[in-house]
Each structure stands twice: as structure tokens, then as C-alpha cells.
C-alpha positions in Angstrom: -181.6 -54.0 38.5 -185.5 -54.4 37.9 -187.2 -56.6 40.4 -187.8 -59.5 38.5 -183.6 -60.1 37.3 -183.0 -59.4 41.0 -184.9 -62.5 41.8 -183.3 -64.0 39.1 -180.2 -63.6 40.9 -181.2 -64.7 44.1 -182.8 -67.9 42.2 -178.7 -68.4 41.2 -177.3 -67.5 44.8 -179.5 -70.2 45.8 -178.6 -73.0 43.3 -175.3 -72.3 43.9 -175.4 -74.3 47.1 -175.9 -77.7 45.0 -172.9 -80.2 44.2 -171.6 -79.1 41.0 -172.0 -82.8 40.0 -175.9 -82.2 40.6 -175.8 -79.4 38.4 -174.1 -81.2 35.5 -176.4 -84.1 36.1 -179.4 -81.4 35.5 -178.3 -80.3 32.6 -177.0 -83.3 31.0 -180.8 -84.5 31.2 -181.8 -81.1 29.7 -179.3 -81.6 27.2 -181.0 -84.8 26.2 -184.1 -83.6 26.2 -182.7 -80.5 23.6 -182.2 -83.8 21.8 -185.9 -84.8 21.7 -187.9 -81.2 21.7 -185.4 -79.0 21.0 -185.9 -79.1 17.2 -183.7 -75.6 15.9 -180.8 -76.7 18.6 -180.7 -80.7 18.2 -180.6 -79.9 14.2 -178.0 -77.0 14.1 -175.8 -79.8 16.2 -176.7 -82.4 13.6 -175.5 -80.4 10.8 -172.6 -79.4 12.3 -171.4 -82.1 13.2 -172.3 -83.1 9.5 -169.3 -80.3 9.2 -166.7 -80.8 11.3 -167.1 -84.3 11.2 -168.2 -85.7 8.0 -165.8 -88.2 7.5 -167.5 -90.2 10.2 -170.4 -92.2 10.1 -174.2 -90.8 9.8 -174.6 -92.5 13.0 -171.6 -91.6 14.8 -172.6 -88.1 13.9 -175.5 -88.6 15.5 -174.2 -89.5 18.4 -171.3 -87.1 18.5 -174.4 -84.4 18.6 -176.3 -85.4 21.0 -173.4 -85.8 23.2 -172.8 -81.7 22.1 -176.5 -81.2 23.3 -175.7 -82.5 27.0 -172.8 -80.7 27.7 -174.5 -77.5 26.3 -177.4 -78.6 28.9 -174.2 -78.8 31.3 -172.7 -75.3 30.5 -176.4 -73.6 31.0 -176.3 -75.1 34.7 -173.1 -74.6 36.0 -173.6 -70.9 35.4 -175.3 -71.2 38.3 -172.4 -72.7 40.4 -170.1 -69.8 38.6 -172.0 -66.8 38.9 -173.9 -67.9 42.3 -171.1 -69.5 44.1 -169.3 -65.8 43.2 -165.4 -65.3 42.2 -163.3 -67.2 44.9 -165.4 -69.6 45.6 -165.5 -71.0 42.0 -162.4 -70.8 41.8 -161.6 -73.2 44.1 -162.8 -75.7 41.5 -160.4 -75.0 39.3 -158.1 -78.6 39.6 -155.1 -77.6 37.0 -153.7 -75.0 34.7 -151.7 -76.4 31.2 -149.7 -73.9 29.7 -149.2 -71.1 32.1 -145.5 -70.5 31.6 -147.1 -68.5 27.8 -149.3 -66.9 29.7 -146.5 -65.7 32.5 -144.0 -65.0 29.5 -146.6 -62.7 27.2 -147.4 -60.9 30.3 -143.4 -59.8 31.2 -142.8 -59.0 28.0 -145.1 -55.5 28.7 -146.3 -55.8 25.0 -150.2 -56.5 26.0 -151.9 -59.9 25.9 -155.1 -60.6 24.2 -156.8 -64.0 25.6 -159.0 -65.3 22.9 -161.4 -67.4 24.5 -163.7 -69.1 22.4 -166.9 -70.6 23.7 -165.8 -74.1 24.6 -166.2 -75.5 28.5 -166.8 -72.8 31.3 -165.9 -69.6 30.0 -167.0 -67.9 32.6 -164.8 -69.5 35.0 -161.9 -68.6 32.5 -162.8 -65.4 32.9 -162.5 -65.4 36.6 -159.3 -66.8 36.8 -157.6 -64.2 34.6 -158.7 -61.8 36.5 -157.8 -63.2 39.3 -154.0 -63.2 37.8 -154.2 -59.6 36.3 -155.9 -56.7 36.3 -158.5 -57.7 32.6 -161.0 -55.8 30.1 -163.1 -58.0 28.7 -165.4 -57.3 25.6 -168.7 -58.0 25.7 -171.8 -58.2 23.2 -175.2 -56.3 25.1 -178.0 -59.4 25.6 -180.5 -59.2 23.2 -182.6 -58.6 26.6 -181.6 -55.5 27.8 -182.8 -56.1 31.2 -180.1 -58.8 31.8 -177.4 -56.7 31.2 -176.9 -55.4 34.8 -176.9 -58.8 36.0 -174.3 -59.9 33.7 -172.3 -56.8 34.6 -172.6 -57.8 38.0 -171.7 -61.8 38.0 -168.8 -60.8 36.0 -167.9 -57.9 37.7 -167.0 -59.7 41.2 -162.8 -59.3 40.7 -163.4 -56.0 39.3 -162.5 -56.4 35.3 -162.9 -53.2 32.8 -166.4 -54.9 30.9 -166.5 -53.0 27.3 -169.2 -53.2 25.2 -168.6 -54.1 21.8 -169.1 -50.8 20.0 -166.7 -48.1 18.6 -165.8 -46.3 22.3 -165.7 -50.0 23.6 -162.9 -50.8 20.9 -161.1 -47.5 21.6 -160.6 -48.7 25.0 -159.4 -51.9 24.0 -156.4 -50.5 21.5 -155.7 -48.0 24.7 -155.6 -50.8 27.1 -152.7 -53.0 24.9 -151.0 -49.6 24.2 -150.4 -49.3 27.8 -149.4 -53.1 27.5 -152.5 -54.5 29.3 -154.8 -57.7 28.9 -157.6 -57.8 27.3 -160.9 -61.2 26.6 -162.6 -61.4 23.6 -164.5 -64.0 22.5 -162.8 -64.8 18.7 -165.7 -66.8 17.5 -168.7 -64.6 18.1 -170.2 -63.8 14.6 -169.5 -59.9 13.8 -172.2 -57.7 12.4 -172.2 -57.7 8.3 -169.2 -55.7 7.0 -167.1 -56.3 10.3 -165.8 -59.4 9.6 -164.5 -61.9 6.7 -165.0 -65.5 5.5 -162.5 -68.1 6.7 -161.9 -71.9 6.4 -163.3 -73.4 9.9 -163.1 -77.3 10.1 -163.5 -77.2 5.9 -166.1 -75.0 5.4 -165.9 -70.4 4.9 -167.5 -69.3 9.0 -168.2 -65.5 9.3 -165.0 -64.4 11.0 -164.1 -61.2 13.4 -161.7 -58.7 11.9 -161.1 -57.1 15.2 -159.0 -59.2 17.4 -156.1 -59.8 14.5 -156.5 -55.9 13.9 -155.4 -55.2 17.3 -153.4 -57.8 17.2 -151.2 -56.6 14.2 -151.9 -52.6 15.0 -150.7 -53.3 19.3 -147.9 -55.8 18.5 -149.7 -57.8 21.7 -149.3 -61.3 22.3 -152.4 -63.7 21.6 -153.2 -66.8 23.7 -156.1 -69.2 23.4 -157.7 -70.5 26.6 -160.4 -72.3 27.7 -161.7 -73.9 30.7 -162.2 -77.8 30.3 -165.3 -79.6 32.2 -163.9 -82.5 34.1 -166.2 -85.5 34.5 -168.7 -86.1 37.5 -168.9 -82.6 38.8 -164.8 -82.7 39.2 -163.9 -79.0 38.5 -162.1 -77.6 35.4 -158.8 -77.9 33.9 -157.7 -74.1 32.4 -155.7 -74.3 29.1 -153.5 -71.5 27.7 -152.2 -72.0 24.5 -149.7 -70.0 21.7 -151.5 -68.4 18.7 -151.2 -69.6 15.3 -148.7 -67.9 13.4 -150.1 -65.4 11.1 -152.8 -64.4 13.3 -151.1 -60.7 13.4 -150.9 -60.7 9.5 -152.0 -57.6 7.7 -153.8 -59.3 5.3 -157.5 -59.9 6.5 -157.9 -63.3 5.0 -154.8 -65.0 6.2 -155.5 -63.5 9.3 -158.9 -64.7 10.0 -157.8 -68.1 8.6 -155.4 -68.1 11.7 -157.4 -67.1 14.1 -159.9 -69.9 13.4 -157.0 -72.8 13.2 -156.3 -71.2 16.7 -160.1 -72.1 17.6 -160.3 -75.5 16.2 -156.7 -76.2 17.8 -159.0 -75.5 21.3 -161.9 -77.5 20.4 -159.7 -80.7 19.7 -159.0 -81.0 22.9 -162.7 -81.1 24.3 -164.5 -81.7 21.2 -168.1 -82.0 23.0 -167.8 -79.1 24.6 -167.5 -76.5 22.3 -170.7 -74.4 21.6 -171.9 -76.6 18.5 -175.5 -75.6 18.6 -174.1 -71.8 17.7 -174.8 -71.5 13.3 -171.4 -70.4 12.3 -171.6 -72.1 8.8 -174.3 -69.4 7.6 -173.9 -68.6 4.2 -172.0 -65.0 2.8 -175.4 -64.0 0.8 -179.4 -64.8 1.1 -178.9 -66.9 -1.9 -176.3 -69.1 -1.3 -176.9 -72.5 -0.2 -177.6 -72.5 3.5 -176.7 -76.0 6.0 -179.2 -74.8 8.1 -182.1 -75.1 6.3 -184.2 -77.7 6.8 
């Protein structure tokens, strides 16, 4: 780890030791300052919001968005608490788990369980609490900085979970992994490279879809669950949710497919609209001439 992500990591150790209702209060005042100087973020959240909710009002959308921007300033700042605070310590925040008994079932019927977890609340935490109930591989896109890639490796890495870059060998492992009837995380709403994934209807509009986790779904014959870790108010700790897939979601068609998996994403974000990942671009367009929401 080069000297300067080491400090980086101490810097986290450090914050670790604040009230995670300090931290949220931090970054709900970042969040609204996103809101005011953060131009590309406060107007991705604008438009959409524009999207998934258009049937409200102008201002309501407004509102809606800026509410998205603090708990994205919210998220950014409890890392610290996760990856500082280390595995069983941030676990101890965790306050209730909804819909274990599909979890417990997919994983005695020895078929493999893929966990899509999208990126709504504390994923991170989700992440630790499967592993703390079964041994995990988790798929993983390298940071654009490679530098920060041993850091994340070692955060994540403090219950031991198989970490597999998403790349060919990485995918290999996966298919291995559900063969044997394991578990495997992906994140289903991570935009694949062109070519690696199709467009599908997301809250009324075609998003960029991944192929891969109904492929393994439909090749493995594993069980899919949502889950995601809810952000309780004031600093409370998190409420984990595991929920069925949509049906269709192991379809061999591609199309139908991805449709599923995203109804499976929206079906999360429903339940803690605010906190899903809003300022993430997911409505841009199939080619360089279509008509892009983004632009400005």
C-alpha cells in the first residue's frame, strides 16, 4: 500500500471513533452543499428524479433531489464508520434483518445464491454481514485509481471474502463458485462496458443493463436475492433487507431477463427511495446521437 493511501487509512481508523450520528450529520451538510456547488451531481439528481418521478411536481422533484444529494453526502461518510470501525464492530449497528427466512432457504437448498445488491443505503455493511453468515465472493470493478485498490481489498477483506475482479478469470470464478453451490455479490446495477450488456425498462425509461448476473443465473440454476442495507435516522444503525427475485430473472432470453433484474432493483429502491445512488447516469442514451437527459 503506497504511503500516501496508508495515511488514508489511518485518516478512516481515526474517524471511525465519531458517533455515526456525527458522521451522517457531516455528510448530510456535504450533501447540501453538492446541492449548491456540485453542478454535474445536483443536476444528474435533477434529471433523474425528472425520471423516476415525473409524475410529481417540478418542485417536489426538486426537493426529492436534494434530499438524494444528502444522503449520498451520508453514504460517503459512513464509509468511514464501516471500513474504520472494521467488520464486527460495524456490525454491531446492524438493528434488524427483514426477510432472512429466503436467504436461510436459498442457502439449504445447495443450489448457490447470488445476492444482487444494488447501490442503495450501506452496501458495504451488506457486505459484511453476508460474510459474516457464509463464506462470500464478491465481484468487484478495479477504481479508476489504481492506487486505492489495495485499500479497498483490505476494508473489504476483514471476514475474509473471495474479492474477484470483474474480468474474464474473475467471472470464471464466479460460475465455479455457484457450481459448487456457493454465494456470490454483485452489484446488478453497475453499467457494463459496451457489448456486455442490454437495454431495459428502469422506472419508464431503456438503462444500460448487465447481462452477467441473469447469465449465471439461468446457466447455475442459483437462487437470486435482492438486499440492501437501509440507513436508519439520527445515526440509528441499519435495517438489512433480503428479498425474492423477480420471476424471469433466469430467463434465456436477454431482454426479458434484464427487464427482471431491473423490476428487482426498483422493487429495492421503493423502500428507501432517497437512498439509492441517484446521482449515478443510468439513463445514458444506446448511441452518440440519441437524445441524451444528461445534457445540459
Amino acid at each position: 500500500m503506497r504511503p500516501d493511501i496508508a495515511v488514508l487509512y489511518v485518516l478512516l481508523r481515526l474517524l471511525a471513533f465519531l458517533p455515526l450520528r456525527l458522521l451522517h450529520a457531516v455528510g448530510g451538510g456535504m450533501g447540501r452543499l453538492m446541492g449548491m456547488f456540485g453542478a454535474r451531481s445536483a443536476h444528474t439528481a435533477r434529471v433523474n428524479m425528472s425520471i423516476a418521478r415525473g409524475d410529481l411536481p417540478p418542485a417536489e422533484q426538486r426537493r426529492l433531489a436534494a434530499a438524494c444529494l444528502r444522503e449520498q453526502g451520508r453514504s460517503v461518510m459512513e464509509m468511514a464508520s464501516v471500513w474504520g470501525s472494521g467488520a464486527r464492530r460495524a456490525l454491531r449497528r446492524v438493528r434488524d434483518v427483514r426477510g432472512e427466512e429466503h436467504f436461510r432457504a436459498a442457502l439449504e437448498r445447495g443450489r448457490g445464491v447470488i445476492i444482487a445488491a444494488p447501490h442503495l443505503g450501506c452496501w458495504e455493511l451488506l457486505n459484511y454481514w453476508l460474510c459474516s453468515q457464509t463464506s462470500m465472493a464478491i465481484l468487484y470493478r478495479p477504481p479508476h485509481v489504481k492506487a486505492l485498490e489495495a485499500l479497498l481489498r483490505k476494508v473489504r477483506g476483514d471476514l475474509a471474502p473471495e474479492q474477484v475482479r470483474a474480468e474474464g478469470a474473475g467471472v470464471r470464478t464466479l460460475f465455479k463458485r455457484l457450481a459448487a453451490g456457493g454465494t456470490v455479490g454483485i452489484l446488478p446495477d453497475q453499467k457494463p462496458r459496451q457489448g456486455d450488456g442490454r437495454f431495459a425498462p428502469f422506472y419508464g425509461r431503456r438503462a444500460l443493463t448487465m447481462v452477467l448476473l441473469p447469465r449465471l443465473a439461468a446457466r447455475t440454476g442459483a437462487t437470486v436475492l435482492f438486499a440492501f442495507a437501509e440507513r436508519l435516522p439520527k445515526g440509528a444503525g441499519y435495517r438489512i433487507h433480503l428479498l425474492p427475485a423477480p420471476e424471469g430473472l433466469d430467463d434465456v432470453d436477454p431482454d426479458r431477463a434484464c427487464a427482471a433484474l431491473n423490476r428487482g432493483v426498483a422493487a429495492c429502491v421503493e423502500q428507501a427511495f432517497t437512498q439509492y445512488q441517484w446521482t449515478y447516469r443510468r439513463f445514458t442514451p444506446p448511441a452518440p446521437g440519441d437524445h441524451n437527459p444528461y445534457n445540459e
